[in-house]
Each structure stands twice: as structure tokens, then as C-alpha cells.
N, CA and C atoms as a LAMMPS dump frame, in Angstrom:
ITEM: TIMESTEP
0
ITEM: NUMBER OF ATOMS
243
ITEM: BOX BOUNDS ff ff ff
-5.0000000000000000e+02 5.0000000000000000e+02
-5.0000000000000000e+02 5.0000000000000000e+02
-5.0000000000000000e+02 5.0000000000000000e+02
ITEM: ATOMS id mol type element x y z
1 1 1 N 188.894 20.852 364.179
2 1 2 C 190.082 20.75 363.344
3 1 3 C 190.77 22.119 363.325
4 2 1 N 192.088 22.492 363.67
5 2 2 C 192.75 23.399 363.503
6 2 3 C 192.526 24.101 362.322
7 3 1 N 193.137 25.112 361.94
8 3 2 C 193.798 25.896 360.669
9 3 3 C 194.564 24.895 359.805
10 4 1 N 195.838 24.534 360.611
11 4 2 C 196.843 24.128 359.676
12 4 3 C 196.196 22.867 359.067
13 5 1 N 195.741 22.128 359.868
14 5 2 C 195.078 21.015 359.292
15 5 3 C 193.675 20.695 358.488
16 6 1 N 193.432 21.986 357.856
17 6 2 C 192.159 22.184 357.05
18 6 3 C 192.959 22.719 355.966
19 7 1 N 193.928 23.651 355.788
20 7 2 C 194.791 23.823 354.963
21 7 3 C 195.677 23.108 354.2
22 8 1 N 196.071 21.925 355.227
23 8 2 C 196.301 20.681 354.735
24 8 3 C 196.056 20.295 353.936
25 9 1 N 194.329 19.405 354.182
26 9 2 C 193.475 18.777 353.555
27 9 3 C 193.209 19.59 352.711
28 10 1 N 193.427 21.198 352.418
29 10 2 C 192.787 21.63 350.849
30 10 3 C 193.953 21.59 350.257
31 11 1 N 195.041 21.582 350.475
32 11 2 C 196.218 21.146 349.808
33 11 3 C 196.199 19.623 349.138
34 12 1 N 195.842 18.687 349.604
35 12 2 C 195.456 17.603 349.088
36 12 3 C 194.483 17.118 348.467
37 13 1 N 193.449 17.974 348.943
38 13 2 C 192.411 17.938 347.822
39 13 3 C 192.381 18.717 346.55
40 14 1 N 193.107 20.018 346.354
41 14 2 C 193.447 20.295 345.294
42 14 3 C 194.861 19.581 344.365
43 15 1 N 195.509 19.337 345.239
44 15 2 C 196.451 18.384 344.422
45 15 3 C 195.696 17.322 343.551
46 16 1 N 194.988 17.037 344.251
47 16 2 C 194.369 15.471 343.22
48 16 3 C 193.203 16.238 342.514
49 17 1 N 192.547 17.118 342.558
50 17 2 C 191.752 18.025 341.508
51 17 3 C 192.615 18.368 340.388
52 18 1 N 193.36 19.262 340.717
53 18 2 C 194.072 19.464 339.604
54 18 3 C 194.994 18.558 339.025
55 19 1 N 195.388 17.806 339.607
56 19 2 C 196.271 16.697 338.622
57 19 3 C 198.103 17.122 339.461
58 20 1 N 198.94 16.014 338.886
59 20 2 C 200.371 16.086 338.673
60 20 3 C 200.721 17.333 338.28
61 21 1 N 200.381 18.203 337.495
62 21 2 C 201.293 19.002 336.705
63 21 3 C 201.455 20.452 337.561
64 22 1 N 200.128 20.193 339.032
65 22 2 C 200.227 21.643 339.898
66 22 3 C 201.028 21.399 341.616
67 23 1 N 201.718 22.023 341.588
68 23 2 C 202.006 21.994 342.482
69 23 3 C 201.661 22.756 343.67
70 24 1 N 201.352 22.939 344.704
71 24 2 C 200.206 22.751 345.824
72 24 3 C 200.961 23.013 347.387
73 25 1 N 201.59 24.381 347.342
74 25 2 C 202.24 25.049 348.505
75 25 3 C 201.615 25.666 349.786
76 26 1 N 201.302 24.939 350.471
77 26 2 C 200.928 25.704 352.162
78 26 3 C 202.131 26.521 353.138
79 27 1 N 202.099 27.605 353.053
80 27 2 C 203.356 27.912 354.229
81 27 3 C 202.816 28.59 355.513
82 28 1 N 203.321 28.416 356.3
83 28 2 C 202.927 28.434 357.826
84 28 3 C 203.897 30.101 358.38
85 29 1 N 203.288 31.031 358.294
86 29 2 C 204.004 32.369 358.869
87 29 3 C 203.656 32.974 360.17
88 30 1 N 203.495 31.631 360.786
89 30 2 C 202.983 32.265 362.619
90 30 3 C 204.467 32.683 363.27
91 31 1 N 205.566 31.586 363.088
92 31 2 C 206.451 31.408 364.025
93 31 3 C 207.696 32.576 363.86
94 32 1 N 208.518 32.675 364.411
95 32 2 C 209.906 33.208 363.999
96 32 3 C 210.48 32.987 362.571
97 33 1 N 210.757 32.067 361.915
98 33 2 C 210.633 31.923 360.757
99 33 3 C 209.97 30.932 359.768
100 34 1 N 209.129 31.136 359.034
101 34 2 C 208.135 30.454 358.059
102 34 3 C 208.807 29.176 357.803
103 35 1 N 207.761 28.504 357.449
104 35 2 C 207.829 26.953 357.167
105 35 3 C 207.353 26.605 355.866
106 36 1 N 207.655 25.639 355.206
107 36 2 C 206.58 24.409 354.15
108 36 3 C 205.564 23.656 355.327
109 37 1 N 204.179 24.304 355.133
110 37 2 C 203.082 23.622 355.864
111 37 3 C 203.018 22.135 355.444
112 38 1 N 203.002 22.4 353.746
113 38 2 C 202.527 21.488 353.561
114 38 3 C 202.754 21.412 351.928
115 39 1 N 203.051 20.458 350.975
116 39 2 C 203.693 20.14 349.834
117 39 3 C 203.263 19.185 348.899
118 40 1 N 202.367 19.583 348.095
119 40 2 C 201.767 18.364 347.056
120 40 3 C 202.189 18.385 345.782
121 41 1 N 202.332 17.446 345.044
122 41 2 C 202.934 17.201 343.802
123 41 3 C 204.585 18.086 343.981
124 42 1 N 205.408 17.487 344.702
125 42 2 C 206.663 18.843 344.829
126 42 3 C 207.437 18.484 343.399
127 43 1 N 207.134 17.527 342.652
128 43 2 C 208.25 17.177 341.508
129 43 3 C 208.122 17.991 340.363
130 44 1 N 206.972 19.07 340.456
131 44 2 C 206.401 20.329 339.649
132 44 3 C 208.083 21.07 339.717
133 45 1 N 208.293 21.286 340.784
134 45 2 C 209.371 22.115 341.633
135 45 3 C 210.676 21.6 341.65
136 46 1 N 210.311 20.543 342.083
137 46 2 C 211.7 19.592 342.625
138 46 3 C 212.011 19.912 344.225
139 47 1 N 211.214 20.636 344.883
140 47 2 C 211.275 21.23 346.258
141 47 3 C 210.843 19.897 347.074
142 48 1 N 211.43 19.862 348.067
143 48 2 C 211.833 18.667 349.518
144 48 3 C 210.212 19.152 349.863
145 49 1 N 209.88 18.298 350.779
146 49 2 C 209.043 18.292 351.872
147 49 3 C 208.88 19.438 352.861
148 50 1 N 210.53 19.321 353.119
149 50 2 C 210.745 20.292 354.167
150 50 3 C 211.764 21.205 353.913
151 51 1 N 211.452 21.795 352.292
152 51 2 C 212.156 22.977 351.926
153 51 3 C 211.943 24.239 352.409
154 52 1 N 212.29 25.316 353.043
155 52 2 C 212.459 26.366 353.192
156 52 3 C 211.222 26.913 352.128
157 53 1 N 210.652 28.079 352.903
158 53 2 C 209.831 28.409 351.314
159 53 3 C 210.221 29.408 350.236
160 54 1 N 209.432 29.358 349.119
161 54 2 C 210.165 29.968 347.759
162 54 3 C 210.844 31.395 348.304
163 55 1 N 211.597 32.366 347.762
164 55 2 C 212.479 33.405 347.188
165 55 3 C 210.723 34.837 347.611
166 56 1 N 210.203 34.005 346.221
167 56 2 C 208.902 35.489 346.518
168 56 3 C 208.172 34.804 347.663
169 57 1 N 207.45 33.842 347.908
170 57 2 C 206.755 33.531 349.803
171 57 3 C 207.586 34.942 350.56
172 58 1 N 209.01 34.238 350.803
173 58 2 C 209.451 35.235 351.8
174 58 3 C 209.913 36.51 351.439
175 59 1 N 209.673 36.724 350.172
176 59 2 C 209.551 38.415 349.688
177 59 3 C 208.403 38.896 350.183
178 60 1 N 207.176 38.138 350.164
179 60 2 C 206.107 38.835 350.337
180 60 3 C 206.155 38.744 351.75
181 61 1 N 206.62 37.655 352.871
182 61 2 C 206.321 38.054 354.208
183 61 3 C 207.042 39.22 354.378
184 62 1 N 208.59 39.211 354.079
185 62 2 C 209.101 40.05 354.467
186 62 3 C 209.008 41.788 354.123
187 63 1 N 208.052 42 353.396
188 63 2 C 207.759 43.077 352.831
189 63 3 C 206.683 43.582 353.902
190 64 1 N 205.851 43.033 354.344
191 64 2 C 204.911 43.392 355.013
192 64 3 C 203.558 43.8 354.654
193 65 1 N 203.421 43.802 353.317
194 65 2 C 202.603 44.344 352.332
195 65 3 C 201.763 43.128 351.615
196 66 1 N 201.437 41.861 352.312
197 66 2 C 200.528 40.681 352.06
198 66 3 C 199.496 40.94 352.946
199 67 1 N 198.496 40.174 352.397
200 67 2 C 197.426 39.764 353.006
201 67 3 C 197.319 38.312 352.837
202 68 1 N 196.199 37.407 353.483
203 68 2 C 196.417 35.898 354.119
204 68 3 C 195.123 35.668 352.593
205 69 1 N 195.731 35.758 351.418
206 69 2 C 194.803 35.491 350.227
207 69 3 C 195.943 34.126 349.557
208 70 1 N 194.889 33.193 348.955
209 70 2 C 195.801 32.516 347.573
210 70 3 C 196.066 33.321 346.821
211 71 1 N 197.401 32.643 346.391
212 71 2 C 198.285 33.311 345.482
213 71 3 C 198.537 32.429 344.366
214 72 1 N 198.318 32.494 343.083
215 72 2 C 198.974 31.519 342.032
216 72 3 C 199.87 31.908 341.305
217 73 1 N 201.439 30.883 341.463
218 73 2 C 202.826 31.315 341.039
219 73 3 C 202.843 30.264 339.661
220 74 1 N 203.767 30.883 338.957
221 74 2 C 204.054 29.875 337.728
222 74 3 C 205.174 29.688 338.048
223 75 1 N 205.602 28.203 336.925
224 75 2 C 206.902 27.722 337.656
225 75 3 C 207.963 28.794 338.024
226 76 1 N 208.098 29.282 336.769
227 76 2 C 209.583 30.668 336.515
228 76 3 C 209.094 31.569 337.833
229 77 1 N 208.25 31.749 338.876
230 77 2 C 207.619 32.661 339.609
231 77 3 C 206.968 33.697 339.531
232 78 1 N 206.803 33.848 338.5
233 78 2 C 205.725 35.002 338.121
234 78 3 C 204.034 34.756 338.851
235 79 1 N 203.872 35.927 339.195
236 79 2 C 202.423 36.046 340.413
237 79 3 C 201.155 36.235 338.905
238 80 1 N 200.672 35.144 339.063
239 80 2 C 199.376 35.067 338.364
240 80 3 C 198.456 36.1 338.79
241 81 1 N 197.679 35.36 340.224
242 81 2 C 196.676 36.422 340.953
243 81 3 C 197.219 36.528 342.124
């Protein structure tokens, strides 16, 4: 099984762990420009399937100053951990 598709499946398996109320963002930063891997519960958000990813995602790629760790955002975007 690939990357993306184990990332997937923990995207979906934490969606249904945690319930409706979390919403459950995979983004994909191999290519030229980043993607929505993958999108559970998006009505947390109101974000498409195949929305572009959040404002801070591509603050943090574009900064250069991430590492490949979970990140937990609250709705308003504030960085939990």
C-alpha cells in the first residue's frame, strides 16, 4: 500500500473515531503545487473535496520551516500542536 493511501485510510479512520464535529485534512506536498489528499467530515469547514488547501497548510509549506508531523488546527485556525 502506498503512502497516500495509508494516509487515507487514517483519515477515515479517525474521522469515524472522533465523530462529525472533527474535521480530518490530508494534503499531498510532493507535486508543484499541494493538493486536498484527502477530506473527512468537510461540513466542520464547509471545504469541497477538492478545495485548494487552508491559508496556514500553505503558510507552512511555503515557509519552509515544517516538518512531515500532525498538526491540530481549530476551526478559527489557530495551531493547537
Amino acid at each position: 500500500m502506498d503512502w497516500k493511501k495509508r494516509w487515507t485510510a487514517l483519515a477515515e479512520f479517525l474521522g469515524q473515531a472522533l465523530g462529525s464535529d472533527y474535521e480530518i485534512a490530508v494534503h499531498d506536498f510532493t507535486g508543484e503545487e499541494p493538493r486536498l489528499l484527502a477530506l473527512v467530515n468537510p461540513q466542520v469547514s464547509g471545504r469541497a473535496q477538492n478545495a485548494p488547501p487552508s491559508n496556514l497548510a500553505l503558510d507552512f509549506w511555503r515557509s519552509g520551516k515544517y516538518d512531515f508531523q500532525m498538526v491540530l488546527v481549530t476551526k478559527d485556525d489557530r495551531v493547537v500542536v
